[in-house]
N, C-alpha and C positions, 0 to 999 in steps of 0.2 A: 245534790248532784244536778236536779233539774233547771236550781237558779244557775250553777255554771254552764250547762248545757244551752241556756239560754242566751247569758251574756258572751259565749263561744258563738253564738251561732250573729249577733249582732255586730259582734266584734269582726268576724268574717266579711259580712256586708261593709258594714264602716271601711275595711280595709279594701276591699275592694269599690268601692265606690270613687274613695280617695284615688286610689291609683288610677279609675278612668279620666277622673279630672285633670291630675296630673298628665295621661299620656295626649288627652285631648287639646292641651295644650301645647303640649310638643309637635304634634299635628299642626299647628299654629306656626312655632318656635322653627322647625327645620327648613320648610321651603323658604321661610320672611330669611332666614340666614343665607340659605340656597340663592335666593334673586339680589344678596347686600343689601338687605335694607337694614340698617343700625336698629339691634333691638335693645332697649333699654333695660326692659326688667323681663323678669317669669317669675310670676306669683303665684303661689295657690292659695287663694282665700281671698279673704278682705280686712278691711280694715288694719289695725296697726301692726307691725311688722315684728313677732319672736323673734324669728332669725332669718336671717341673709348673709349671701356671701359672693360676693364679685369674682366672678373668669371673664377675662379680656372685659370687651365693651357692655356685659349683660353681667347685673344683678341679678341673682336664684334666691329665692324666700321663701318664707311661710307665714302666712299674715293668720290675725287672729279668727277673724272668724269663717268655718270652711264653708263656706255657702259656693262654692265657685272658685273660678279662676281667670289669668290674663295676660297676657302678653302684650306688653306695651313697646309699639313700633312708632319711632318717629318718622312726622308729616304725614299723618292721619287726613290733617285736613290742609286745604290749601288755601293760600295767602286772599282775601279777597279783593277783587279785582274792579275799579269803576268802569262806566264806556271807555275811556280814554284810557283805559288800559294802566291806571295808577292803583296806587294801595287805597283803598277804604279806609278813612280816617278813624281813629282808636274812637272818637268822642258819638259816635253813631247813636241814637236815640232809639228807645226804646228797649221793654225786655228780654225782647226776644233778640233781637239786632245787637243787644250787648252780651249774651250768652255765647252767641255766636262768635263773638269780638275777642269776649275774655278766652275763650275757646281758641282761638287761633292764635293768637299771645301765646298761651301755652304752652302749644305747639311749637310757634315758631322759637323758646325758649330752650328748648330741648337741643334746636343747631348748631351744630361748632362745624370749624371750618373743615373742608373734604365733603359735607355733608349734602351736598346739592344733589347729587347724584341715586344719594340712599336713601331719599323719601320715599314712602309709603307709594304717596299719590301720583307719584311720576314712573309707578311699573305700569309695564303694559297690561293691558286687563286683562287678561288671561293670566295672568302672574298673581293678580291680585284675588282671582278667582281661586285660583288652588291656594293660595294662604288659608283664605279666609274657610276656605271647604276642609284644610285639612282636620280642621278639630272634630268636626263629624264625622271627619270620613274615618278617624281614627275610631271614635266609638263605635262607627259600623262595621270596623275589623275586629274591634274587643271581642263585640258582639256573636259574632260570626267564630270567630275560636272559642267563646264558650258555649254557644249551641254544638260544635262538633264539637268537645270534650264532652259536655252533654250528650251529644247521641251515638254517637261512633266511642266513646269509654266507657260514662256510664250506661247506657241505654233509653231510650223509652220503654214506655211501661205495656206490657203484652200481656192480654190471660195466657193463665196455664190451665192444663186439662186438671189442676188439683183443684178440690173444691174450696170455694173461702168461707160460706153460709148454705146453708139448707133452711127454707121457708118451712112451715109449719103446716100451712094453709094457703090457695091462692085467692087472694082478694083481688076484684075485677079491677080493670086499670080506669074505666070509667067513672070509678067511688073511689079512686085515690084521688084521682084529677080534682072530683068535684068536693070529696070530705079532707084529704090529705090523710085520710085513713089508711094504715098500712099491718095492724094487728089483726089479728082473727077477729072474724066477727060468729055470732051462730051458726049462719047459714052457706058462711065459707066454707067448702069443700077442700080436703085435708091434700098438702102436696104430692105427688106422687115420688120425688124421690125420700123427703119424709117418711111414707110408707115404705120403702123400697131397703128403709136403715143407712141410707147415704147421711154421712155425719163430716163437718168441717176436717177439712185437712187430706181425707180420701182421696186417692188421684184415678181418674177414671180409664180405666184401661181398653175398654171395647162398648160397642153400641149396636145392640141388633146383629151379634156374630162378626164386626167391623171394626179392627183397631184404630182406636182415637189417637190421630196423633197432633190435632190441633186442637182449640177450642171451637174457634169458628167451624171448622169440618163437623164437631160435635153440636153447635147449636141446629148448624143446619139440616141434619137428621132429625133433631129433637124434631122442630118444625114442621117437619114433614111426616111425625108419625103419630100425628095425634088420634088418640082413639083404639091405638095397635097395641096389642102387650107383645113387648118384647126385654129382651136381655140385655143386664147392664152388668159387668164386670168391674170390679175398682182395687184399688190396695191399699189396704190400712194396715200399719206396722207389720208389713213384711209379709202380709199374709193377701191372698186375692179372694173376695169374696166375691158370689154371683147371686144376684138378683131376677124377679120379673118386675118391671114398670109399663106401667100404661100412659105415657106423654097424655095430658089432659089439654083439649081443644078448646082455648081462650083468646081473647081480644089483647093483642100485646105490641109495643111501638116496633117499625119495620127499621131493621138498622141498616145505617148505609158499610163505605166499602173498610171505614174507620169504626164501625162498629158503636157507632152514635145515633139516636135515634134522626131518622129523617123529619123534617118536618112540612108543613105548609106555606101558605102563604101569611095565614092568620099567627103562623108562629108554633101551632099544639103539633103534637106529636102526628105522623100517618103511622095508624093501625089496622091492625091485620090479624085475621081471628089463624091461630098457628098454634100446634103441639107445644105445652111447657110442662117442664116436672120441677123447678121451686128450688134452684141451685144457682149460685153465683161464685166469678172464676177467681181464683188469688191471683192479683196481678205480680208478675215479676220484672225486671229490668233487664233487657233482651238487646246490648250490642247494636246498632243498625251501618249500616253504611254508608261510606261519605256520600252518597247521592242524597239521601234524607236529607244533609244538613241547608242546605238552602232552600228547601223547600217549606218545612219548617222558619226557617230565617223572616222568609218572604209572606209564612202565613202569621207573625208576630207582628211583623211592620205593616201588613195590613190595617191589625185589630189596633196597632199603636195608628194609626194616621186616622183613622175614625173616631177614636178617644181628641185627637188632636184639632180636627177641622170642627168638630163641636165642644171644642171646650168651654166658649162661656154658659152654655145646657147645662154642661158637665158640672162646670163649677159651680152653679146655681143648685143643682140636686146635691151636692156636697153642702154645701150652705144649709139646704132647707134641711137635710139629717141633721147634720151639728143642731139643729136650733129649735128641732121638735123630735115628734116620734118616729120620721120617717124612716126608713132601711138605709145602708150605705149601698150602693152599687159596688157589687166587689168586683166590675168591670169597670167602673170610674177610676177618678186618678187618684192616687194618693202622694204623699211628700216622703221623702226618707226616714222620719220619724214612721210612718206604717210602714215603708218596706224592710227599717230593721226588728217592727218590732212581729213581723211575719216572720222574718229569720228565725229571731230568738224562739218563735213557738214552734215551728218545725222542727231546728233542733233541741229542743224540749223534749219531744214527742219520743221516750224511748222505749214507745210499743212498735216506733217503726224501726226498721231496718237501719242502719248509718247508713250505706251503701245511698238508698233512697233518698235519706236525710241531705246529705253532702250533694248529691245529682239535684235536689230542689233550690239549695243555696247556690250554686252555679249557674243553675238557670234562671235567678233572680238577677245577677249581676249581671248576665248577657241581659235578663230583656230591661232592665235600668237605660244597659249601654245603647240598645236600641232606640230608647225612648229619649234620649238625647241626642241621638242621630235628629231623629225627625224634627225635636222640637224646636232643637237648633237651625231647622231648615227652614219656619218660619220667615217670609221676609218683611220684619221690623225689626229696626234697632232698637237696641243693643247686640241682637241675638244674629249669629253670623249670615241666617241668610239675610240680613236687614243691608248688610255689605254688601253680600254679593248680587242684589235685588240691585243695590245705586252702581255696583259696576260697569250691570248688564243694561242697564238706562244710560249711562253715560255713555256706553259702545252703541248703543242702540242712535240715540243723539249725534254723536258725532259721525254715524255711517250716514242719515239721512243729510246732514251737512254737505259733509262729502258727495253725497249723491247730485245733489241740486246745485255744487258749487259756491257752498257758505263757508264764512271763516271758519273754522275748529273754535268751538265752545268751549273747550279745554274741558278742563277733572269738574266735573261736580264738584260742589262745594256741602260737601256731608254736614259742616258743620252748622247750617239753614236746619238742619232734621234734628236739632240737639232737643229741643222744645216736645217734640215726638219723643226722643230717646226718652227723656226724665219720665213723660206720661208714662210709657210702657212699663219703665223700669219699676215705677210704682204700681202699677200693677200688678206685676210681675211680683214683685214682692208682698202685696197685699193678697193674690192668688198662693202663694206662698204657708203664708201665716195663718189663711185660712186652713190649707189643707193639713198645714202640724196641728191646730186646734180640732179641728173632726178627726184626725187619728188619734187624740188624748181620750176625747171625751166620746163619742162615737166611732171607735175601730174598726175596716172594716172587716166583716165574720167570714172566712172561707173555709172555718175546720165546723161549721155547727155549734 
């Protein structure tokens, strides 16, 4: 059951990942149709083509391998042009000047007649802006309905006033910090709900003569009563038992308004010596409201655009894991080979909840879709913002023309940047193939 639990929960991701590709292309495919520009194909994938099937002027396909996808629009690139305002002869030297050559050959091979009008390169830039935007900006709407399905169906996760563990003993948080020590020691002093007979799964009813009706209400009594004996009420299988506990006055991290510990500058915890009695809350999945969901949204695309503006760091610590002892950052990036195979262990896990299970794999698809929002926003080619970076240089260019009374520069000529594209694209795939090999051999760990 656990291996299907697993290949269920990969098979989910795979399916959904696939469909972002697919709609992020259509993102592509509907305004390029919208403004007439002749689309030729819609592929998902690469390399050689299973199946296809022609409607009107656009082949639909699935090519063999799904690494991605594309939309191919003719007159991508435009004709190059001498001073004299003639064609750039086919026999042009050099390798880069004949990339560019065989490149616009290409191109201009794609023409049949009516065609003048439905090139790529002769929409007005703004036109060519939302093309090119639409395939991220599709991911960032995926994204964005599977964090509200996330939060507004399944919920985030909330303690409840039931207990989940009861400590034994409180060991100082200063000899965790510094030993990682979290077991009783001799000289550890014995919990107070411990003592008090609070046991997993108890739901605590009242505090100090004061019904509990949050956690947070109840931690922050706890806090404040250190040192007091007072009354604690709880109910186990139906029955309410009452207690006295004495909150024991220790050195414990100050949480903030999310109930995280605060921290400094340096990074450690801010502590605060505060009443504790040796209990922690069973989280549940609590419903939230559509105001949450973009705020949330916006605190993913943060932590995704920081991963991003230092990715070659990023991808240098992924390396040096793969290729010694070091730890994986399980805030680094990882390839789809780790995020299905986090799937498959989530839904594995059937000491947790499905409920839980199902709301983890959703919110992996959303923050995938987010992460290709951004990444796509980079501007180098291949990768969209690399287009929409030459559109807004080319409007940029031809307003200062205009300004000073120069001829119009016409379209950039993308096809000069092809020499760049290949660099990146191997990159890109070389950054790639590194991250499937550290999630083979080096995974990274987020369950322990």
């Amino acid at each position: 059951m656990t291996i299907v639990l697993f290949i269920a929960g990969v098979l989910f991701v795979a399916v959904g990942i696939a469909a972002s590709i697919a709609l992020h292309e259509v993102g592509h495919l509907v305004p390029a149709k919208l403004f007439r520009v002749r689309v030729t194909q819609y592929m998902i994938g690469f390399g050689p083509t299973i199946f296809s099937r022609r409607r009107g002027e656009t082949e639909y396909g699935v090519k063999a391998l799904p690494l991605g996808g594309y939309v191919s629009m003719i007159g991508m690139f435009p004709p190059a042009k001498t001073p004299d305002g003639g064609t750039v002869r086919q026999s042009s030297t050099g390798m880069f000047q004949q990339l560019a050559a065989d490149a616009r050959r290409a191109a201009a091979e794609q023409l049949q007649p009516g065609d003048d009008n439905r090139v790529f390169y002769k929409l007005p830039i703004w036109k060519r802006i939302v093309i090119m935007l639409g395939g991220p900006l599709m991911n960032l709407l995926i994204g964005i309905i599977m964090f509200a399905i996330l939060i507004m169906g399944f919920g985030s996760a909330q303690p409840t006033t039931t207990v989940s563990e009861v400590y034994k003993c409180v060991v100082p948080a200063d000899q965790q910090q510094e030993t990682g020590q979290t077991d009783c020691g001799p000289g550890d002093p014995a919990a107070p709900a411990f003592e008090a007979g609070l046991q997993p799964g108890d739901r605590i009813l009242s505090f100090d003569g004061r019904e509990v009706t949050s956690w947070t209400e109840l931690s922050s009594w706890i806090r404040d009563a250190a040192g007091q004996e007072v009354s604690i009420s709880y109910l186990r299988d139906g029955d309410t038992i009452t207690a006295t506990i004495e909150p024991l006055l220790t050195e414990r991290p100050v949480p903030d308004v999310d109930g995280r510990a605060k921290l400094n500058d340096d990074g450690t915890p801010v502590m605060q010596d505060v009443g504790f009695i040796g209990v922690g809350s069973r989280q549940e999945l609590v419903p939230q409201p559509a105001s949450e969901v973009m705020p949330a949204v916006g605190e993913s695309l943060v932590r995704v655009t920081g991963v991003v503006l230092n990715l070659p760091q990023r991808v240098a610590q992924v390396a040096e894991a793969a290729f010694s002892d070091a730890p994986r950052d399980p805030e680094g990036p990882i390839s789809v080979v780790g995020v299905g195979r986090i799937a498959g262990e989530v839904s594995a896990m059937e000491e947790i909840p499905f409920e839980a299970r199902a709301a983890t794999l959703v919110g992996l698809v959303g923050g995938v879709n987010l992460a290709l929002f951004v990444f796509n926003l980079i501007p180098l080619l291949p990768l969209d913002g690399g287009h929409v970076a030459g559109a807004l240089w080319e409007g940029l260019r031809r307003g200062v023309s205009k300004l000073f009374q120069r001829p119009d520069p016409g379209p950039i000529d993308m096809a000069k940047l092809l020499p760049v594209t290949y660099v990146v694209a191997i990159l890109l795939m070389g950054m790639g193939a590194l991250l499937i090999y550290a999630d083979i051999v080096k995974p990274v760990d987020l369950f322990g």
